[in-house]
C-alpha positions as CSV (number, residue, x, y, z in Angstrom):
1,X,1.0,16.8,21.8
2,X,-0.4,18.4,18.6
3,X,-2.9,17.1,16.5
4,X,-1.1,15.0,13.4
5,X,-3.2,16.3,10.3
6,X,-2.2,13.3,8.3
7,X,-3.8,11.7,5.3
8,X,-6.3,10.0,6.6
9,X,-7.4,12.4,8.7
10,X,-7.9,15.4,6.1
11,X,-9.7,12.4,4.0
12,X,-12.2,11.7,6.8
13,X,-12.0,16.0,7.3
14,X,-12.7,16.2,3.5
15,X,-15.7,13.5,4.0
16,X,-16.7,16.3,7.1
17,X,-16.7,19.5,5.4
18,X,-20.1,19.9,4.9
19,X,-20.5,19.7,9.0
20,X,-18.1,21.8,8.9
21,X,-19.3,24.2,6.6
22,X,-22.6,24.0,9.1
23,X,-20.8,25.8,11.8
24,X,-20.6,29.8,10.3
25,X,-24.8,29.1,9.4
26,X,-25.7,27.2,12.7
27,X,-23.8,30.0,14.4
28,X,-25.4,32.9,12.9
29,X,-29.4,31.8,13.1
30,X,-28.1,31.3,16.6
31,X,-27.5,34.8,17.2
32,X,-31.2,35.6,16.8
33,X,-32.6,33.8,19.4
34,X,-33.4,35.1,22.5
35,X,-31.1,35.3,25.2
36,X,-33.1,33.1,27.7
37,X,-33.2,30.7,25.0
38,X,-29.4,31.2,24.9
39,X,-27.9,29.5,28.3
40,X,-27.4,26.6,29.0
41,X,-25.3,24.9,32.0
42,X,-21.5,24.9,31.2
43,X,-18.6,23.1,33.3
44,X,-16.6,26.6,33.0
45,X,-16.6,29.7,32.2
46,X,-14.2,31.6,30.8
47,X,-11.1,32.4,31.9
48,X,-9.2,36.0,31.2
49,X,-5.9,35.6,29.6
50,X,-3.0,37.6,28.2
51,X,-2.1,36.5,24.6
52,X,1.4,37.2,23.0
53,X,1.7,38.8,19.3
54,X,0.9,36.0,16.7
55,X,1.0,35.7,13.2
56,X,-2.0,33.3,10.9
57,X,-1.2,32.6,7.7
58,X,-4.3,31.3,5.1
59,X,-7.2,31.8,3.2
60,X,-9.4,34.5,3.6
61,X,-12.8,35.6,2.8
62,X,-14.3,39.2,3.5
63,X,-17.7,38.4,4.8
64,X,-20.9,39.4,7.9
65,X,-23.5,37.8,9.8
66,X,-26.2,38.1,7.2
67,X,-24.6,36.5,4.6
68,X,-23.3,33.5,6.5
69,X,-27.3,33.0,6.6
70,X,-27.5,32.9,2.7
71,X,-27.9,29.5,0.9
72,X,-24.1,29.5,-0.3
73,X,-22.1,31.1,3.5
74,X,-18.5,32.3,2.3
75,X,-17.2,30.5,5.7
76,X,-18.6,27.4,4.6
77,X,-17.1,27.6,1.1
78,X,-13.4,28.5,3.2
79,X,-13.7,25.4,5.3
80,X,-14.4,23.0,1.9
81,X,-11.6,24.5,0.1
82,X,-9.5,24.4,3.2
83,X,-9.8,20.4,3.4
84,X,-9.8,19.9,-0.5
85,X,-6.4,21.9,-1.2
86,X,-4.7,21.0,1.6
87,X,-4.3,24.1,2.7
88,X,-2.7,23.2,6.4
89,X,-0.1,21.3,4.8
90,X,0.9,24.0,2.7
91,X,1.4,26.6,4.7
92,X,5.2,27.2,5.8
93,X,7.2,27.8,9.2
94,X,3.6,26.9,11.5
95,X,4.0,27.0,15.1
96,X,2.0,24.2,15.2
97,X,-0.3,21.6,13.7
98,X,-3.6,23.4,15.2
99,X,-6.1,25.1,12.6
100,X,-7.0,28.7,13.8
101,X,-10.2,30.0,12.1
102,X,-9.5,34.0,13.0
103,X,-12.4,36.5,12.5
104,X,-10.9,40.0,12.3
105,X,-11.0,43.4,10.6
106,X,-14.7,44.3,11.7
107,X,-16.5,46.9,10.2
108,X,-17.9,47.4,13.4
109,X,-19.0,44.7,15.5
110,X,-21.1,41.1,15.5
111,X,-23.6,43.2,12.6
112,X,-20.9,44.7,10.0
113,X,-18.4,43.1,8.2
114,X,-15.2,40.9,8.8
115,X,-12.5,38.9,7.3
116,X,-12.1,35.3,8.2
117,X,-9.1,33.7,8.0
118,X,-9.1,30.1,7.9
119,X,-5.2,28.7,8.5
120,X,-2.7,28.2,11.1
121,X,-0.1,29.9,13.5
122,X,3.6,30.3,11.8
123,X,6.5,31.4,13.8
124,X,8.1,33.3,11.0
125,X,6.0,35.2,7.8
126,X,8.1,34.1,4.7
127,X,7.2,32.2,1.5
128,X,3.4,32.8,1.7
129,X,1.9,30.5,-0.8
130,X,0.0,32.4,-3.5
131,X,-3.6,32.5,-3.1
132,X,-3.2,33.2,0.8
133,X,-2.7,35.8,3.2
134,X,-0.6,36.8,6.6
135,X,-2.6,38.5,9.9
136,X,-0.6,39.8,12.4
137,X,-2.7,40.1,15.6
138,X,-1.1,42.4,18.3
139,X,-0.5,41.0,22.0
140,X,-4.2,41.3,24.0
141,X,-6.6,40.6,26.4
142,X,-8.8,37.7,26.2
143,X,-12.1,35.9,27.7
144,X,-11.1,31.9,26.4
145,X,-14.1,29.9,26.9
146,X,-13.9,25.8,26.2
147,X,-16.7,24.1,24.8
148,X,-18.5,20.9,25.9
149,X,-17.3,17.8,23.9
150,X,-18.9,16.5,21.1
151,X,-19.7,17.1,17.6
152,X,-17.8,19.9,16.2
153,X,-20.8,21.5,14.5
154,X,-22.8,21.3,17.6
155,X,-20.5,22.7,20.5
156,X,-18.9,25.5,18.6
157,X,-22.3,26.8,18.0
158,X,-23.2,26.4,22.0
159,X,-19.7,28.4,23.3
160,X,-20.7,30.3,20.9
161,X,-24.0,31.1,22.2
162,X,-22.7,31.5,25.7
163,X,-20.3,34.1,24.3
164,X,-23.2,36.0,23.7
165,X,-25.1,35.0,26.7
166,X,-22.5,36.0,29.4
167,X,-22.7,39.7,30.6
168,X,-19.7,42.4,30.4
169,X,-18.9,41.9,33.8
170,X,-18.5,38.2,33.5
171,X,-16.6,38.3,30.1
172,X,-14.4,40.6,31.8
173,X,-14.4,43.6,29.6
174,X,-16.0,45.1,26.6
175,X,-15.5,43.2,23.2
176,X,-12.8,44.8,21.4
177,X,-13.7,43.3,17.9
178,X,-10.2,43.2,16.7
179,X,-9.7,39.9,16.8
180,X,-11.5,36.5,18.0
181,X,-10.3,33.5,17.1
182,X,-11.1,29.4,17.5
183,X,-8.5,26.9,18.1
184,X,-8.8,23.5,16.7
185,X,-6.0,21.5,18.3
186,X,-5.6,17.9,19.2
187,X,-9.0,17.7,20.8
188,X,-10.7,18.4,17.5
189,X,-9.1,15.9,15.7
190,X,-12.4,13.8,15.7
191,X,-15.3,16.0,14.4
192,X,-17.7,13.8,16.2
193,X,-16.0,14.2,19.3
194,X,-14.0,17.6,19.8
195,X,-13.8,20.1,22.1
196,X,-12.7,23.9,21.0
197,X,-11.4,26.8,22.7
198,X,-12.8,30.1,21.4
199,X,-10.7,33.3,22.4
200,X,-12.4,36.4,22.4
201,X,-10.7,39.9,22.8
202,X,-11.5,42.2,25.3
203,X,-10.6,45.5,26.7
């Protein structure tokens, strides 16, 4: 079953944004504590999977670590506009109704650059609308770790912190930083009560 994105909803989303918008920041001042500070007791850890060849379709935004911490984060900007133009609902042939927020193209890893792409999964690239942009990501490798349930702000920030608190041989591999990616499927469909899978690719 996928999660309906229907009026109502992307009106209570819209009413949600700035939570939203409070992931990118809450994520990043995250990353600077110290890694005792950083785990906490999960119910499980990740799991190693081998993803097909997918294509995301949506908005995009080149952007790093530092200046998700500014006073204006371009991820939080991409999540308002996502919600206020009806962006999901726009986009053509998706495989899906999940949103996929995909961080990709790195300059070099978690401290250099990326591109965020805030969309969804199509099964066919034709008719992009204007203003947005395709990502093919190759078939590959990936630690998928689940968050807790609750609000969305909060437990994307905490499997995001034990991301960065789980060691090589755990995560199964070195980080590839081609591609990671958060799904927000049916489960999400509350932002007071979601739970998220984050996929991150490994070697």
């Amino acid at each position: 079953m996928q999660v309906q994105w229907g009026t109502s909803t992307i009106r209570r989303a819209a009413r949600n944004a700035v939570q939203h918008a409070g992931i990118a920041a809450a994520i990043v001042v995250c990353s600077g504590v110290m890694l005792s500070e950083m785990r906490k007791e999960t119910d499980m850890a990740p799991r190693v999977v081998q993803q097909d060849e997918f294509t995301v379709v949506g908005i995009a935004a080149r952007t790093s670590n530092a200046e998700q911490m500014t006073p204006e984060p371009p991820i939080g900007k991409q999540w308002e506009r996502f919600f206020r133009e009806g962006v999901l609902a726009a986009i053509p042939n998706k495989a899906d109704k999940n949103i996929v927020a995909l961080y990709t193209e790195y300059a070099s890893d978690k401290n250099g650059e990326y591109t965020y792409i805030l969309g969804a999964r199509v099964m066919k690239l034709e008719g992009v609308p204007a203003g947005m942009v395709a990502k093919h990501i190759p078939a590959g490798r990936y630690a998928v770790f689940t968050s807790q349930r609750g609000p969305v702000q909060k437990v994307v920030v905490e499997v995001w912190q034990k991301v960065w608190a789980t060691p090589k041989n755990a995560l199964g591999g070195n980080r590839t930083y081609k591609a990671d990616f958060e799904v927000y499927d049916q489960r999400a469909q509350n932002p007071a009560d979601s739970v998220v899978d984050l996929y991150i690719g490994i070697r």
